[in-house]
N, C-alpha and C positions, 0 to 999 in steps of 0.2 A: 504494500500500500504506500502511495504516496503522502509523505510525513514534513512537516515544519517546525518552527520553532518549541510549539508542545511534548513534540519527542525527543528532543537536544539529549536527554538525560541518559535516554535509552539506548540511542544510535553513539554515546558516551561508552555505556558499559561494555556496549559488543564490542568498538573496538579496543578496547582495555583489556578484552579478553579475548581478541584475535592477534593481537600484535608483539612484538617482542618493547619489553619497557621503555626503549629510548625511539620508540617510532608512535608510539600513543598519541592518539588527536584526545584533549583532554574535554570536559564540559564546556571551557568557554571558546577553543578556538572551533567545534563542533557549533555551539551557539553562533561564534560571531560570524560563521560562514553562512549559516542557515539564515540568519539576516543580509546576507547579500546579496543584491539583485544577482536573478540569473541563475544562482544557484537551488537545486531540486533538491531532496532527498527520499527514499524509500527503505521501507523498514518492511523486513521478516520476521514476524513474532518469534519464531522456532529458532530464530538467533540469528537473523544477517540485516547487514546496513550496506547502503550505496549511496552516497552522494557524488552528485555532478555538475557541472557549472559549463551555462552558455555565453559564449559571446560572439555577436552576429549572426553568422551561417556553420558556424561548430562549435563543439562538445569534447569538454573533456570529462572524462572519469576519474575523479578526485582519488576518493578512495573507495573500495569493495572489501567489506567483512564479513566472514563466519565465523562462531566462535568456534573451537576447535570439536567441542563435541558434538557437533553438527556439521559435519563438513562429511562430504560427500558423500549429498542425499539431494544434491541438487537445487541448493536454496540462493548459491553464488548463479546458477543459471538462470533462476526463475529471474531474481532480483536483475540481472543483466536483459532480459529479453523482456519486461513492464520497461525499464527505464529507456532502452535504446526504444523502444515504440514509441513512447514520447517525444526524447529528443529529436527521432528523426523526423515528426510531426514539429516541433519548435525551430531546429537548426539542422537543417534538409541538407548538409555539406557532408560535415566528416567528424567523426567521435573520433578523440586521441587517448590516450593513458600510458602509464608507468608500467610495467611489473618486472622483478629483479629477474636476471637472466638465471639464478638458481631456483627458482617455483616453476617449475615445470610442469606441475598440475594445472598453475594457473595459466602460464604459459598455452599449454594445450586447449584449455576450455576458449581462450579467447580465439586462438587460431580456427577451433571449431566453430566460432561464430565469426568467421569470417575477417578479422583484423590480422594486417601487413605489417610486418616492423619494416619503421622506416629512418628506425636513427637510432642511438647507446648514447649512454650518460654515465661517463667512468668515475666508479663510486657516490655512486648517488645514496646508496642505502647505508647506515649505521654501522654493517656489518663490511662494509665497504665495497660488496658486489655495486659491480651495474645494474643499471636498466634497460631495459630497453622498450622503443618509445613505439608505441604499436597505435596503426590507425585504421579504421574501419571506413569506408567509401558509403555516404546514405543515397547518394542519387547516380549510381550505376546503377 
């Protein structure tokens, strides 16, 4: 379901509870983005968070959470395939995102929904892997 500023609290704990410590979006910087124009978010009761944020004619995918004890069961899909039906209703160009070139699970789910890497980000993450910067095409 698409969620706002009344869920700040909840789309808080998942990723608190998806993420390793030094990568945690906390209460207020979840809060201060959900007041920002342009920015969406959606919540999975069963434990997953997705926020997004448009400007102009593209979309990027902020962050994507499952807490771990719910992880693959399909809930990072569900949440990916309501929010891209949106965006590509709002910003009809191209969805980008992150994900480190070691999650390969995540890696794989995005590939299967169709997203191209089209550029790395050398140590981008905590742990100090890359990223790599993957974009999905909404109007071919």
């Amino acid at each position: 379901m698409q969620v706002g500023q009344a869920h700040a609290a909840a789309l808080a704990a998942i990723h608190e509870a998806a993420f390793p410590r030094d990568e945690i979006w906390n209460l207020r910087a979840i809060s201060d983005l959900l007041a920002t124009p342009g920015v969406l978010g959606w919540l999975d009761p069963a434990g997953g968070m997705l926020l997004a944020r448009i400007a102009a004619d593209e979309a990027e995918i902020l962050t994507l959470a499952v807490v771990p004890a719910v992880r693959r069961r399909g809930i990072a899909r569900g949440l990916l395939s309501v929010a891209l039906a949106e965006l590509s209703r709002l910003a009809p160009g191209a969805v980008y995102l992150e994900v480190s070139v070691l999650n390969a699970a995540a890696a794989g789910l995005y590939a299967g929904l169709g997203f191209k890497p089209v550029g790395e980000r050398a140590r981008y993450y905590s742990d100090g892997s890359a990223a790599l910067v993957l974009k999905l095409s909404l109007c071919e």
